[in-house]
matplotlib code that plots the C-alpha trace (Angstrom):
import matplotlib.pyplot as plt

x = [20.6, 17.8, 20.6, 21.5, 17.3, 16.8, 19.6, 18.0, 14.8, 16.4, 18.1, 14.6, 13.3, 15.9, 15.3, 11.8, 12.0, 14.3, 12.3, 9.3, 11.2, 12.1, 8.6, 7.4, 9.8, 11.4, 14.8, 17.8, 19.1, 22.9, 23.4, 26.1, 29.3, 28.0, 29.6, 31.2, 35.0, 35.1, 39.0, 39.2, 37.3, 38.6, 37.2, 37.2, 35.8, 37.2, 35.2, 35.7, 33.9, 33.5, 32.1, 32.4, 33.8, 34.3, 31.9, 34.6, 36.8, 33.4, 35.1, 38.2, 37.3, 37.1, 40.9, 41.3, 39.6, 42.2, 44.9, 42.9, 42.9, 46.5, 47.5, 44.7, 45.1, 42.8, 39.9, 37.6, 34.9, 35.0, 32.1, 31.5, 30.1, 28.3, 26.2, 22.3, 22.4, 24.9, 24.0, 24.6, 28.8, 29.7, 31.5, 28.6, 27.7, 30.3, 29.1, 25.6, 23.5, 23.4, 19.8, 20.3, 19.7, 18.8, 21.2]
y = [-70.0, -70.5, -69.1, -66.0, -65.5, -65.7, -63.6, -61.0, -61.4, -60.3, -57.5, -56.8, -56.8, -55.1, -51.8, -52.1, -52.0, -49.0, -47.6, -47.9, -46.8, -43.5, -42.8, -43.3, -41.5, -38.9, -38.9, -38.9, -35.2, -34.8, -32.3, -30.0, -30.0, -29.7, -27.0, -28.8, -29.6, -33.4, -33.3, -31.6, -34.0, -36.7, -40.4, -43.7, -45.8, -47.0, -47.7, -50.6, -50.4, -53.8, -53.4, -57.0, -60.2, -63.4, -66.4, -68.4, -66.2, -65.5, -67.9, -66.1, -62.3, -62.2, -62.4, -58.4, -57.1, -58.3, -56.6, -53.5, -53.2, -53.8, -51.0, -48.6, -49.4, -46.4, -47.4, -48.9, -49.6, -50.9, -49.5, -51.4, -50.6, -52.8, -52.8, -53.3, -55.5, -58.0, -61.6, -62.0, -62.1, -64.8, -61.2, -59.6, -62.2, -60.4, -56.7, -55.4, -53.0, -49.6, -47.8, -44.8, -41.2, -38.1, -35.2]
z = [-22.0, -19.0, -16.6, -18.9, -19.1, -15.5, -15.0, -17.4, -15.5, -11.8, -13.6, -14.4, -11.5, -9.3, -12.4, -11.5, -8.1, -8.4, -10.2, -8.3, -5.3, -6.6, -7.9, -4.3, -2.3, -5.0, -6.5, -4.0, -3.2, -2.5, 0.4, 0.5, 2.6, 6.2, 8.2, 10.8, 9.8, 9.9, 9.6, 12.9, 14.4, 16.9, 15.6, 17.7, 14.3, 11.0, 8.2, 5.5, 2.0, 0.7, -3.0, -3.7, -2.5, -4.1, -2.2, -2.2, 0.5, 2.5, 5.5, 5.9, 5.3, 8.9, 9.1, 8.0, 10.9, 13.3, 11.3, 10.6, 14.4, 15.1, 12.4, 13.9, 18.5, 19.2, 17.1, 19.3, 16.5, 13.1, 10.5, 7.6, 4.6, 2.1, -1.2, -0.6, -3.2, -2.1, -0.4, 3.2, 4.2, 7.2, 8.2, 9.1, 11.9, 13.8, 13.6, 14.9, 12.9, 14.1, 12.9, 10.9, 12.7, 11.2, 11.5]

ax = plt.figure().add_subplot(projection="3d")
ax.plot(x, y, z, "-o")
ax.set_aspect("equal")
plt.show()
């Protein structure tokens, strides 16, 4: 019962911060296609979404990178994509953050 309460508590909090975040800044605007055609574009980077992942196979998510090179040899950089609200991955000891850039 204390577990599900605190849990309900976070939950909570994480709605009000949302909240509170889009009352400061305004309500995110999706932009339309940009004009440039992406498709015809040459790339040098692959991107990997990671929506969740078990704690318990923290230690050895490493072991997909390797592969994901191997099956992609002209990539040179690997872009990886994570939810905001998850806890720090062992995985991301091994990439640097690149700030964002308009444009």
């Amino acid at each position: 019962e204390r577990a599900k309460n605190e849990n309900d508590e976070l939950q909570r909090l994480i709605q009000d911060a949302q909240e509170d975040a889009v009352a400061e800044i305004g309500d995110f605007e999706e932009e339309g296609e940009p004009a440039v055609d992406l498709e015809a574009l040459e790339s040098n980077a692959f991107c990997i979404t990671l929506f969740c992942l078990d704690p318990q196979f923290d230690c050895q998510v490493h072991k997909l990178l390797e592969p994901a090179f191997e099956l992609l040899p002209d990539k040179e950089y690997c872009l990886m994509s994570v939810p905001h609200t998850a806890r720090r991955m062992s995985l991301l000891s091994l990439f640097l953050p690149v700030r964002h850039r308009l444009g």
